[in-house]
N, C-alpha and C positions, 0 to 999 in steps of 0.2 A: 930688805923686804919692803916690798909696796905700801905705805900705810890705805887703811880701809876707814871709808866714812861709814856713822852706823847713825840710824834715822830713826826715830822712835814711831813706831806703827799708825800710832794716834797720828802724827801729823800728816801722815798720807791719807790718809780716810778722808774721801769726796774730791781729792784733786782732780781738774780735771785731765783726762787721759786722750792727746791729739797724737795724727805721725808725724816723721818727717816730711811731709807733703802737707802738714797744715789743716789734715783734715781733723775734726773732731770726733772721737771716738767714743765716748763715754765720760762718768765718773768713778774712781775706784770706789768698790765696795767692800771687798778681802782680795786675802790673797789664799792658795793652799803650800803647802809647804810638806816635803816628804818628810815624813815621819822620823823614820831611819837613816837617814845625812843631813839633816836638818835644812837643805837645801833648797829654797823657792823654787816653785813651780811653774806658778800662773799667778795671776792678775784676776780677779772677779771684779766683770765692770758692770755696770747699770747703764746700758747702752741708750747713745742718744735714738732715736727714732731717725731723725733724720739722715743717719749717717747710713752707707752704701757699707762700709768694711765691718761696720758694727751685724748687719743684718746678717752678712754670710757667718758672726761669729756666735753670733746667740742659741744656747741649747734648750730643753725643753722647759726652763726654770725660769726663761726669757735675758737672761746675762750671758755676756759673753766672757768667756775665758781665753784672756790674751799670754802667749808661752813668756813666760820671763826673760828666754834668752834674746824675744823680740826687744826689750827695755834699751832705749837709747841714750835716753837721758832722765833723771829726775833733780826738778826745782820747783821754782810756781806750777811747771806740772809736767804731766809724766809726757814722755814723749817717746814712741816707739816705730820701729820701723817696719816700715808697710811691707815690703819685702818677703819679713819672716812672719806676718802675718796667714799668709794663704796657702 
């Protein structure tokens, strides 16, 4: 069986969130998580202004919600890919 790393929620709070293209996307703000599988959902980010992927993903609350299975990597910070973004 695969071993699994587990990350204590605190430490993600404010990372910042770029893709694999280097661009910058936000900082985490939550995440949501289904209820019923207990399974990650999305990313809630506090989108940068400046960012071009951030704008197409922002809803009426002004954050954008990035799909978890986009998640590429996380360390110093989260890195997703642009791809499964759109």
């Amino acid at each position: 069986m695969a071993s699994k790393k587990y990350v204590i929620a605190k430490q993600l709070g404010g990372k910042k969130v770029i893709t694999n293209k280097g661009e910058e996307v936000g900082r985490l703000s939550d995440v949501t998580i289904n209820e019923k599988s207990g399974d990650l959902e999305a990313m809630v980010i506090e989108a940068d202004e400046k960012s071009r992927i951030a704008k197409d993903l922002v809803g009426s609350d002004s954050m954008a919600r990035i799909p978890f299975k986009a998640v590429f990597s996380v360390s110093d910070v989260i890195v997703v890919d642009e791809t499964l973004l759109v």
